[in-house]
C-alpha atoms as one frame of an Amber mdcrd trajectory, in Angstrom:
protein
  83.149 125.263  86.405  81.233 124.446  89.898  78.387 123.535  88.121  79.739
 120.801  85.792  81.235 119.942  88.541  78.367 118.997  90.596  76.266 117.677
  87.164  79.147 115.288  86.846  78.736 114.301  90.203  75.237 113.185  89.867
  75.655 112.020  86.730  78.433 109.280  88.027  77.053 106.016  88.080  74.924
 106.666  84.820  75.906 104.237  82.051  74.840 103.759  78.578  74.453 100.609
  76.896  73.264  99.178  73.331  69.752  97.375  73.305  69.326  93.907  71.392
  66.118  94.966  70.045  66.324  97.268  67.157  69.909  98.810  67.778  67.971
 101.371  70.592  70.543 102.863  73.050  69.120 102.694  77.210  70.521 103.922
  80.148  71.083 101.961  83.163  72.352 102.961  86.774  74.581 101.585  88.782
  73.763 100.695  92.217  77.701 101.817  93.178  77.471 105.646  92.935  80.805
 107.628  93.944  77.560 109.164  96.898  76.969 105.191  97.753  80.415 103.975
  97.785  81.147 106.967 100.223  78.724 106.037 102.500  79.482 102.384 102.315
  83.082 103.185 103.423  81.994 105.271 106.153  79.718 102.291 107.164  82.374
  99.448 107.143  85.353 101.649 108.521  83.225 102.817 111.623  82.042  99.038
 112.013  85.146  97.436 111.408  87.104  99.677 113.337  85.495  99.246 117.034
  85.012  95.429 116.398  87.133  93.910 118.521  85.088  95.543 121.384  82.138
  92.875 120.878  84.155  90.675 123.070  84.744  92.973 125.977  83.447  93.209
 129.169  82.067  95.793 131.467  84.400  98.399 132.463  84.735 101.841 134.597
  81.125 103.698 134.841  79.060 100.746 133.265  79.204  99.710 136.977  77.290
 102.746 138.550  74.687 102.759 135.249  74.249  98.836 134.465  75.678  96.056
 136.687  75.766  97.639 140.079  72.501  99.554 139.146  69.086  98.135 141.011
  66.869 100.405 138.865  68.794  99.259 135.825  68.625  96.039 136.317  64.962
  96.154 137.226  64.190  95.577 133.261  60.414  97.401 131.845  59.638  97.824
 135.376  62.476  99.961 136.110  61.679 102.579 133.352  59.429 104.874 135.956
  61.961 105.721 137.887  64.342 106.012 135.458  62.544 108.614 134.515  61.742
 110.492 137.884  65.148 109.959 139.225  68.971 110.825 139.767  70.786 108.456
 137.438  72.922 107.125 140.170  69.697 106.531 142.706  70.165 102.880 141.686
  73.804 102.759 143.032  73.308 105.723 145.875  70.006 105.741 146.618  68.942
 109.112 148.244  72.377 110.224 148.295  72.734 110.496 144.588  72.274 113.884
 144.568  75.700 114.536 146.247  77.810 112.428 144.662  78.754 114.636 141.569
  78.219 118.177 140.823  75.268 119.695 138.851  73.231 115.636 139.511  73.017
 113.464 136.863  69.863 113.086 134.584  70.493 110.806 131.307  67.141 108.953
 131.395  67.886 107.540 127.426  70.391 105.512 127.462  69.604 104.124 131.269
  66.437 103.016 129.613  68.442 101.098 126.739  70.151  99.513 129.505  66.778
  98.536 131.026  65.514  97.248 128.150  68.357  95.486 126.535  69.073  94.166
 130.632  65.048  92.426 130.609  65.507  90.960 127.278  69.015  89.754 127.214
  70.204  89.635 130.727  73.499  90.867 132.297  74.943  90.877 128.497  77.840
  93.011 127.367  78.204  91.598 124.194  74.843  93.339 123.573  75.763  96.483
 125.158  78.547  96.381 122.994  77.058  95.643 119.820  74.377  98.423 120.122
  77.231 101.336 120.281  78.892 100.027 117.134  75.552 100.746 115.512  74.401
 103.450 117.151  78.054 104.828 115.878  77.954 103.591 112.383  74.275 105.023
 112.305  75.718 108.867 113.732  78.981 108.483 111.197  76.542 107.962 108.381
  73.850 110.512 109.240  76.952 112.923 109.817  78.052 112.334 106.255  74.408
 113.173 105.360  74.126 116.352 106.988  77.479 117.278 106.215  76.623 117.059
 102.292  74.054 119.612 103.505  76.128 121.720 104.949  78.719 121.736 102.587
  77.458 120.849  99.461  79.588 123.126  96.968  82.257 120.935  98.611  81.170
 117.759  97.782  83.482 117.664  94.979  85.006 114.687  92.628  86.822 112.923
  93.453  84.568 110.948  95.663  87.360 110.175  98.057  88.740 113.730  98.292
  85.040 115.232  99.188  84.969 117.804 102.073  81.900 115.684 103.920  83.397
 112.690 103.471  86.835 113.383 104.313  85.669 114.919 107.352  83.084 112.044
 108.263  86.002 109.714 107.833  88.704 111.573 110.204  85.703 111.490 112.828
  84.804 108.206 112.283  88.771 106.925 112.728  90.141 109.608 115.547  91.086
 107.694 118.459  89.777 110.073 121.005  86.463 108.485 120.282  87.259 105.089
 121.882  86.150 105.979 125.322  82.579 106.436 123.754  82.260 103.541 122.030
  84.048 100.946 123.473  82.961 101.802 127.075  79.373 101.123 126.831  77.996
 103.604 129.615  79.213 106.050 126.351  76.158 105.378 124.941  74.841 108.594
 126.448  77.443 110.608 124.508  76.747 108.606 121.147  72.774 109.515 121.687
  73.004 113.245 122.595  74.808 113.217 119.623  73.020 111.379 117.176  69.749
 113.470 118.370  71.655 116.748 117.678  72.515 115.702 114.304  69.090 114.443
 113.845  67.453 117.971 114.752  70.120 119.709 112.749  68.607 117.307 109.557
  65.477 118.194 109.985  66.169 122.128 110.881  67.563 121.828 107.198  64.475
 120.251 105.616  62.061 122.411 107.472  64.262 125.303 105.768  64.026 123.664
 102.740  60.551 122.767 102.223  58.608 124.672 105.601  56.692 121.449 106.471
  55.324 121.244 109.370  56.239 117.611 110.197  60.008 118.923 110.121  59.135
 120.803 113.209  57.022 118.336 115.601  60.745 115.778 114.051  63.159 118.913
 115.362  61.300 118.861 118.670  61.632 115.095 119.106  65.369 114.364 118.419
  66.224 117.431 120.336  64.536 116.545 123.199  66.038 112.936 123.060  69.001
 114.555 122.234  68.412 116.291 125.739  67.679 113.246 127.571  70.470 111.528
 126.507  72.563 113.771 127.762  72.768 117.671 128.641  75.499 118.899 126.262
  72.867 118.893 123.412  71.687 122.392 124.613  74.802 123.409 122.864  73.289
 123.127 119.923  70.808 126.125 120.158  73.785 127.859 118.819  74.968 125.054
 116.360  71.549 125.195 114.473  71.306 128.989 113.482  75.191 128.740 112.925
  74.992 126.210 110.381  71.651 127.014 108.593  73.465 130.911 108.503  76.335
 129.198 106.792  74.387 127.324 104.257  71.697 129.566 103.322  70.685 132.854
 102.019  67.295 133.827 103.930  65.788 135.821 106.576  67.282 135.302 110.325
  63.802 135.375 111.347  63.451 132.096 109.724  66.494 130.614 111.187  64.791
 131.804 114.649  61.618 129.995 114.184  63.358 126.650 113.653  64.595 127.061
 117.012  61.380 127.369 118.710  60.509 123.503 118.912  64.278 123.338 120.288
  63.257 125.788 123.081  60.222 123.958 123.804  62.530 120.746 123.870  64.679
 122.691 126.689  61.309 123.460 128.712  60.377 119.740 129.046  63.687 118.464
 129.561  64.249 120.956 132.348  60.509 120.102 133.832  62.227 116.525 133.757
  65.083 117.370 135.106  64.036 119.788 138.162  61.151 116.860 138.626  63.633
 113.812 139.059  66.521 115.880 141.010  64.512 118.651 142.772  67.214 121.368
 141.119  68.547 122.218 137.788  72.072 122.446 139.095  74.027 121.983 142.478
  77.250 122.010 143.819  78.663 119.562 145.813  77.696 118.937 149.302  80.473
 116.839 150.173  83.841 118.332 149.189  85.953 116.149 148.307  88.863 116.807
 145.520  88.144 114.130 143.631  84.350 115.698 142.638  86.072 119.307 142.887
  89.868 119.083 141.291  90.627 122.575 142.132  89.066 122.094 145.413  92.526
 123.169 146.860  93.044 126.462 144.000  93.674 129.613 144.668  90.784 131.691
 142.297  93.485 132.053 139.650  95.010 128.983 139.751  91.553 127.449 139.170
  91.446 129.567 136.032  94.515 129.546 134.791  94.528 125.216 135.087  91.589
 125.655 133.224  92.954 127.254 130.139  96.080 124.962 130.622  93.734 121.625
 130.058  92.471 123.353 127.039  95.626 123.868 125.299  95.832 120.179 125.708
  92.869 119.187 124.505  93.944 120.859 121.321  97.194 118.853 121.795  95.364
 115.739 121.606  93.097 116.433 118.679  96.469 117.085 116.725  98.117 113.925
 118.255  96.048 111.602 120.063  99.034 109.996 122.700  99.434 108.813 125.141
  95.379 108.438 126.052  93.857 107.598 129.015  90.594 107.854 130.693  91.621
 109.461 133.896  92.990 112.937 134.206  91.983 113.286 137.394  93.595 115.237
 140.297  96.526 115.492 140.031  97.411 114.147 136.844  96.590 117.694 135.351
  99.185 120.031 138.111  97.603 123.377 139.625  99.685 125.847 137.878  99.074
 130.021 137.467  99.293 132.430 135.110 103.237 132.489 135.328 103.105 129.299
 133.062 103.621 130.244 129.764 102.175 127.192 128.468  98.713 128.568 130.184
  99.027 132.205 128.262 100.301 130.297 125.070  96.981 128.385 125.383  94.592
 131.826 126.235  96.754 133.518 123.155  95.214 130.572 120.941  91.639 130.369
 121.849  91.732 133.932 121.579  92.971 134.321 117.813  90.849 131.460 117.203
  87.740 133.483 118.657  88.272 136.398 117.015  89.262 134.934 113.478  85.746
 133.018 113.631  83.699 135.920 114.794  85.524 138.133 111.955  85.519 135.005
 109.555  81.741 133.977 109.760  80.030 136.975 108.210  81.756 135.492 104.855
  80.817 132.709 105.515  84.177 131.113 106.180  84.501 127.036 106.728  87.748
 127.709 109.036  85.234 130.222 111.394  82.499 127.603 111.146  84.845 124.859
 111.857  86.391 126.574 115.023  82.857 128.180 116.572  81.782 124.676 115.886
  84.933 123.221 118.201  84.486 126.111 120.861  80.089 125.975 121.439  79.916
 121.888 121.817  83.044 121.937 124.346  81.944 125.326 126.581  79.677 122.703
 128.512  82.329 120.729 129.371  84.981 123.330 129.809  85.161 123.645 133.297
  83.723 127.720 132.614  79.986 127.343 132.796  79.954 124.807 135.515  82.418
 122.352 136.965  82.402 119.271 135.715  84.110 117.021 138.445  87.490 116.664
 136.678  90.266 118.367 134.830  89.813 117.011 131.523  88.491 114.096 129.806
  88.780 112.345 126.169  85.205 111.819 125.664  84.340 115.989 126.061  86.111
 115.987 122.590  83.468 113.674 120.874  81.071 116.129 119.433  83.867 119.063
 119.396  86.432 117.220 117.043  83.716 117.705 114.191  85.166 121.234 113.899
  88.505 119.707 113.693  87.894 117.331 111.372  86.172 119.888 109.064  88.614
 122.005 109.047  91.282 119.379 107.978  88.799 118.011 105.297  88.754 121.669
 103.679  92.569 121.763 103.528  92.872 118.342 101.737  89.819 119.101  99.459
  90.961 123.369  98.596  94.600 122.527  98.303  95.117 119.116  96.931  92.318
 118.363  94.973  94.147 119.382  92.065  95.366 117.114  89.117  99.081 117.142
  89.936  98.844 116.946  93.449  96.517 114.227  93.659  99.049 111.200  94.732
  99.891 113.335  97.424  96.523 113.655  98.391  95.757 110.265  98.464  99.370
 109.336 100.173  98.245 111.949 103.086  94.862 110.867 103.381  95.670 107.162
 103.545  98.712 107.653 106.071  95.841 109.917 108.429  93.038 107.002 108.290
  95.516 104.200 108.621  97.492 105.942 111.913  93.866 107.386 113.073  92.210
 103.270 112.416  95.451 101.697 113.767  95.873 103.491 116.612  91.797 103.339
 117.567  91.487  99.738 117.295  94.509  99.081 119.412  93.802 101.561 122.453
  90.480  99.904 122.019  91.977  96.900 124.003  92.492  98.843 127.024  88.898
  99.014 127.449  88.632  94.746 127.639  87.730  95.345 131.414  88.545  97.063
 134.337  91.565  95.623 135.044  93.283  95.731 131.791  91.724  99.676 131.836
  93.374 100.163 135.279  96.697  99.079 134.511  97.179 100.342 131.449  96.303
 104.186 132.312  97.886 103.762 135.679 101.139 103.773 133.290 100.142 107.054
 131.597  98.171 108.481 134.526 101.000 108.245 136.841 100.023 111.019 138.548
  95.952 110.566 139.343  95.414 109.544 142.278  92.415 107.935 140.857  93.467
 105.567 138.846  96.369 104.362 140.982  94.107 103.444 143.487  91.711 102.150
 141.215  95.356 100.178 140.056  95.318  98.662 143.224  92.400  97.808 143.845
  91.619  95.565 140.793  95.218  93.918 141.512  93.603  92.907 144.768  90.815
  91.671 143.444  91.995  89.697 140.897  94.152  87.876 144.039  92.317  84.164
 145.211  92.683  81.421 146.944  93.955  79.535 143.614  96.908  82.195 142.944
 100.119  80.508 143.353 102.133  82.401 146.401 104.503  84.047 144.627 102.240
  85.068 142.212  99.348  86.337 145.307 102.500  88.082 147.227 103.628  90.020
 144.067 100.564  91.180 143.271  99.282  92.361 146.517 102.965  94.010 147.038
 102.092  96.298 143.248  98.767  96.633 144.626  99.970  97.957 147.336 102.341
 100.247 145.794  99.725 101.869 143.367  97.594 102.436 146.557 100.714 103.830
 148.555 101.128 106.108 145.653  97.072 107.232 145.712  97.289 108.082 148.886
 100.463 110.569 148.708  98.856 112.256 146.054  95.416 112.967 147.677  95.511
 112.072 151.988  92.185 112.707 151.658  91.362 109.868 149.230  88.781 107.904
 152.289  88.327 105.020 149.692  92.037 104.469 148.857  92.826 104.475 152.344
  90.283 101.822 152.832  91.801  99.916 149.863  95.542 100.212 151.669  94.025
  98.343 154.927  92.441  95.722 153.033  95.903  95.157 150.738  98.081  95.018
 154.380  96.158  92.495 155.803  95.914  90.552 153.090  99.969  90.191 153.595
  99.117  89.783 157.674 100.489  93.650 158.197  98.468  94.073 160.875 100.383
  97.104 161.846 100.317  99.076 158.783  96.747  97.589 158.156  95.224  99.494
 161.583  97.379 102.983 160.410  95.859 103.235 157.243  92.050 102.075 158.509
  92.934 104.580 161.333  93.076 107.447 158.775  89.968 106.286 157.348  88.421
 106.926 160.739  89.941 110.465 161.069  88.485 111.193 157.615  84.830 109.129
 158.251  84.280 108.133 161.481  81.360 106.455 160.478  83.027 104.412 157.429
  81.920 100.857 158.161  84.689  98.935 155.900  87.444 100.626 158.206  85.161
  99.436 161.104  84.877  96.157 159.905  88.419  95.536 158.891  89.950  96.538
 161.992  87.511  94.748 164.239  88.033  91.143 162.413  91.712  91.808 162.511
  91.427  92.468 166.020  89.834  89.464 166.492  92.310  87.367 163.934  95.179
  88.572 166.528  93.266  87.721 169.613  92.942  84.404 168.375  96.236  83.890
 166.738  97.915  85.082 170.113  98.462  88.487 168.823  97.099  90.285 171.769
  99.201  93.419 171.705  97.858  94.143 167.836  94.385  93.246 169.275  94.970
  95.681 171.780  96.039  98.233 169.607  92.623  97.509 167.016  90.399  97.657
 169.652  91.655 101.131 170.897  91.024 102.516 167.660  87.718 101.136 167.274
  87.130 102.537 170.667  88.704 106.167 170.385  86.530 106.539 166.926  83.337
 104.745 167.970  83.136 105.126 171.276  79.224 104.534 171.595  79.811 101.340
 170.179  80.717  98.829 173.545  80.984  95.700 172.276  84.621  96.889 171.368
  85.044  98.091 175.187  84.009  94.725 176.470  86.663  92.629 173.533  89.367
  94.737 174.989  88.580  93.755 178.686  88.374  90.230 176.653  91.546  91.064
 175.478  93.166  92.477 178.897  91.576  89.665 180.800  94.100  86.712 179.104
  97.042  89.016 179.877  98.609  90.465 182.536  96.015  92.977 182.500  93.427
  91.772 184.681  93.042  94.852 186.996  92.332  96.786 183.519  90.139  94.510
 182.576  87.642  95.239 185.602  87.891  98.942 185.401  86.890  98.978 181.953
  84.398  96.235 182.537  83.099  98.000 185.339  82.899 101.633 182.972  80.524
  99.765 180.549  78.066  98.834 183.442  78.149 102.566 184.359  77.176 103.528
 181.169  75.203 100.402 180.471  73.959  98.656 183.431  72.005  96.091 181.157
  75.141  94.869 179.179  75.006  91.213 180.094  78.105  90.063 179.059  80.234
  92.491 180.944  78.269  90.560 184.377  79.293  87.406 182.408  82.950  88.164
 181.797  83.437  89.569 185.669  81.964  86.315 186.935  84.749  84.578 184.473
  87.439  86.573 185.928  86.771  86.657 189.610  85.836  82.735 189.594  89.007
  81.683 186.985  91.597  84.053 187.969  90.368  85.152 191.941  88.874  81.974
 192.885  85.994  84.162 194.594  82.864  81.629 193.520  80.712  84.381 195.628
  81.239  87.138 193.360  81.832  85.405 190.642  78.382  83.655 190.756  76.895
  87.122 191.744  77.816  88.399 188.600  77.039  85.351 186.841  73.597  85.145
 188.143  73.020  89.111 187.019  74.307  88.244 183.776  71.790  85.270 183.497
  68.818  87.169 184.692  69.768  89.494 181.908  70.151  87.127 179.287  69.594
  83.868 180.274  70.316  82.335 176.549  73.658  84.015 176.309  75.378  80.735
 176.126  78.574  81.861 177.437  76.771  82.997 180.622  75.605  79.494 180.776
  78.819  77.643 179.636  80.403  80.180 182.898  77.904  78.911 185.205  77.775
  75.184 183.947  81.655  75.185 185.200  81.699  77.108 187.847  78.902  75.048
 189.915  80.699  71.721 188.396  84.010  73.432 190.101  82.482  73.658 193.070
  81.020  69.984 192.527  77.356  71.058 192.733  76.801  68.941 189.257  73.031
  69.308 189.724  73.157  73.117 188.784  75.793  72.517 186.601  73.995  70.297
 184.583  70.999  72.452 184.396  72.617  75.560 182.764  74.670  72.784 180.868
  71.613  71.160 179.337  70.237  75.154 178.587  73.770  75.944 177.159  72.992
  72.471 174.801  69.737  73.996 173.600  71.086  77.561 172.423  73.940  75.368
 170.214  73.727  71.510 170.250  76.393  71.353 168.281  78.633  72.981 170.944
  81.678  70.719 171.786  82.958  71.651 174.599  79.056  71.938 176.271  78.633
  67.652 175.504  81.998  67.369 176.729  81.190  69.304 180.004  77.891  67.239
 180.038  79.520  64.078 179.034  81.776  64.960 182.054  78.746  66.043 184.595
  77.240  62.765 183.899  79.799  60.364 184.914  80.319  62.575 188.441  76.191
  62.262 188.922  76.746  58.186 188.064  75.065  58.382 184.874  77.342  56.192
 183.028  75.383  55.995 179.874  74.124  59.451 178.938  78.239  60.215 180.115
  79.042  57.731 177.162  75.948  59.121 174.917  77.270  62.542 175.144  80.730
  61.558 174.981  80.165  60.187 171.298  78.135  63.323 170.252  81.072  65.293
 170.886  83.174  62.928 168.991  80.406  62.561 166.323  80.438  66.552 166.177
């Protein structure tokens, strides 16, 4: 019964027809086989259905591996160290290393990025384009390998095949989108395109023992490799499927692997080459590189087995979906939560059906071994990956899913009286699969429609409500009506505020806090949260820079108690730093704070006796406020013999010796003052005013009009 089965199959398509000359019957083929038309759905679903992404923009990661990138974006002449280095050097430089665990090395699809970046510029239309095809191209060499595979089950109907049933679920299921509409997936669609690629040609080696099929294995696999690390998995994949298809000697099945291992080597060599390590842990903990930085041992565990229980949830039903399930979006939980031994009790029956199952060859064992090697890497067990759980782990994993749905459909309704049902099922799954992909695909537009979407399913990451915030603040200019700017700085803010709580630690959210208060003038709020930067990084130039111009807004807008209060921060976190010393004698000097003013003036000469403008502002003080023209010219003159371009040394001394009506010496350091900044009002007017008390009526009126002119 198989076999007619299969001869009918090949025989679709095969027409005869009657010949005009001499009655003689020919046979024809159509081009429309029930094997073309399959892949020619395949091809137009997994095109159509991630279309609307052409259109997009950059979003999330393509920052740190395309538009922020300096080696990226260096074009051909990038590709060396593309090749010889961290994937992040372009963004971190020699820091890379530290930012996530285990380094990154995914030299492929950086080089794409290269490439398509020298020939078509900053374009992600292009970057776009080339994962719909590089997607269609994996859906249809899965349905190819597939009908390898499974070829006994590659049954009529067309439509109800196991391979293509399978290919199609794959192609449609909506945890995909991260992959292909976020173009930095491109490593994901690579690694596994490669894989699939080496599995192809593992098959024809088996088939036919050419050579060529071996030098093929050990080139996909090793771009497989370079695309991204998770290929290894498929060491096991190979000799798993080529057990399940064929009858033959496991010796055989071993020496197909031997170009993989080879494959490994060099990628390795690569890898240890370009990061100095295979793998690393972090050096700076921080939770948001280590989310169970704060676990007990069997917390860390049992969270673990909690996220996998619902990653199965979300092969079954894929919502809500979000990119970020960072901390603590995923809670710390124990083994007391029966929803973490529900989820051990699973993997577990599904680990030892498979290992029972395979010996007979069993599509439900290969379907589930399939699901458990290709997400171990990315389980959190072999290494950590930087994060609870994330959509695109499930990309090569669902296979196993899909397969195993595709048998159920094709064993136990491809039969004649339950084939409406069949087709009603199979349409409802591709329709809610294709409806629900192309829609969450418009979350991916750009980072701010990405950001404030998942913030509403996220709504506990601390990530992504500070990464909420942020891109509300950016999207804030001077052309936003008010009550537009203050309403979306105040939800900015909120998202932040929210960030924060969940993770104090969170140094850039804090940062992102400060910038959002002073943006509404909360200068108060603005140096508490920049002030907790400090505690965190004393060194973090952003909180540095932020309170320091505030400080200086205040000063100037009158403000001088929140100067005061800036420049103490500045000054209990960077206290090498004296410039902030001297603005807060600045600022102690135009209050009622004179006496304070000296004694810290007079500290920075202790420490610095060089520090020319702390000689300048004692001169300004004793002279202005003491009337003392001996010491203030004293410490004028030290100030000048310091730094005798300083121009308000020179503006000090200009007035002083015009106060004391000795204009000659007032105009020199007047005219010196002129030649630092011409430009300098209040200099012309002083020299416009020196002028008419030396008689000099006309350079009085010439530098009168400059002033006016300026």
């Amino acid at each position: 019964m198989q076999a007619s089965k299969k001869t009918a199959k090949y025989k679709s398509g095969i027409k005869k027809s009657t010949s005009p000359v001499a009655g003689k019957t020919t046979t024809t083929t159509s081009f429309f086989t029930e094997s073309r038309i399959q892949y020619l759905v395949i091809l137009v679903i997994s095109l159509l259905i991630y279309s609307n992404t052409l259109f997009f923009n950059f979003a999330l990661d393509d920052g740190l591996m395309i538009t922020d990138n300096k080696v990226t974006k260096k074009g051909f002449s990038g590709l060396g160290e593309i090749f010889t280095k961290n994937s992040f050097y372009g963004v971190f430089g020699d820091k890379a290393n530290q930012y996530l665990p285990g380094g990154r090395y995914r030299p492929l699809s950086q080089a794409m990025f290269a490439v398509e970046y020298q020939i078509f510029g900053m374009s992600p239309f292009v970057g776009h384009f080339f994962n719909i095809l590089l997607f269609s191209l994996l859906c249809l060499l899965l349905l190819k390998v597939l009908k390898m595979i499974f070829e006994k089950y590659d049954t009529k109907p067309w439509y109800l095949s196991l391979p293509f049933i399978a290919t199609l679920l794959f192609a449609c299921h909506p945890l995909h989108t991260e992959v292909v509409a976020n173009i930095k997936g491109r490593d994901e669609l690579l690694s596994f395109l490669g894989s699939l690629a080496t599995l192809y040609f593992s098959f024809q080696y088996f088939k036919n023992g050419k050579l060529l099929n071996l030098l093929l294995i050990f080139l996909f696999f090793s771009l497989a490799l370079l695309s991204k690390e998770n290929a290894v998995t498929f060491l096991a994949i190979v000799p798993l499927s080529l057990f399940f298809a064929f009858k033959g000697p496991v010796k055989k099945h071993l020496f197909v692997l031997l170009p993989m291992i080879l494959s490994v080597a060099v990628y390795f060599a690569l890898r240890v080459n370009a990061l100095g390590f295979i793998t690393n842990t972090v050096v700076n903990k921080d939770l948001l590189n280590d989310p169970f930085l704060f676990a007990t041992p069997a917390g860390k565990y049992a969270t673990i087995f909690l996220t996998w229980g619902k990653y199965l949830l979300l092969v079954l039903v894929p919502h809500p979906l979000t990119h970020d399930y960072y901390p603590y979006q995923v809670a710390l939980t124990e083994f007391s939560d029966f929803r973490v031994l529900l989820s051990i009790a699973v993997y577990l029956a599904l680990i030892v059906f498979s290992l029972i199952r395979i010996r007979n060859k069993d599509i439900f064992a290969y379907a589930v071994l399939f699901f458990l090697i290709t997400f171990s890497i990315s389980s959190n067990i072999v290494f950590n990956i930087g994060t609870f759980m994330n959509e695109r782990f499930m990309f090569a994993p669902l296979l196993g899913f899909t397969i195993a749905v595709a048998y159920l459909i094709n064993k136990y309704l491809n039969k004649k009286h339950l084939m409406l049902s069949a087709k009603i099922i199979l349409i409802a799954l591709i329709s809610m699969y294709s409806l629900k992909t192309f829609s969450r695909n418009f979350a991916w537009k750009d980072s701010f429609i990405l950001f404030t979407t998942d913030v509403k399913t996220s709504v506990n990451s601390a990530k992504v409500n500070v990464g909420a915030g942020e891109v509300l603040l950016k999207s804030v200019n001077e052309k936003t009506p008010e009550p537009v700017r203050t309403a979306t700085i105040e939800k900015a803010i909120g998202y932040i505020k929210k960030g924060v709580q969940i993770y104090p630690g969170f140094t850039s959210g804090w940062v992102y806090l400060g910038w959002g208060q002073r943006m509404i003038k909360d200068y108060e709020g603005s140096r508490a949260s920049l002030e907790h930067v400090l505690m965190l990084d004393s060194t973090n130039n952003d909180a540095i820079s932020y309170l320091n111009s505030d400080a200086i807004s205040c000063y100037q807008a009158g403000n001088f108690k929140q100067a005061e209060e800036n420049f103490k921060t500045l000054i209990r976190y960077v206290p090498e730093h004296t410039e902030y010393e001297y603005l807060l004698a600045e600022v102690y000097a135009n209050t009622n704070k004179v006496d304070s003013a000296l004694v810290l003036l007079n500290d920075i000469l202790l420490k610095n006796p060089s520090y020319d403008k702390a000689y300048n502002k004692l001169g300004e003080i004793y002279g202005r406020i003491f009337n003392n023209f001996d010491k203030s010219f004293e410490y004028l003159h030290k100030a000048y013999d310091l730094n005798p371009t300083n121009i308000e040394t020179l503006r000090n001394l200009g007035t002083a010796y015009g106060l004391q009506r000795d204009f000659q010496k007032s105009l020199k350091y007047l005219l010196e003052a002129e030649k630092v900044n011409p430009s300098d009002k209040d200099i012309l007017n002083k020299l416009s005013l020196t002028y008419l008390n030396l008689g000099n009526i006309k350079l009085a009126e010439e530098y009168a009009g400059k002033a006016k002119g300026n």
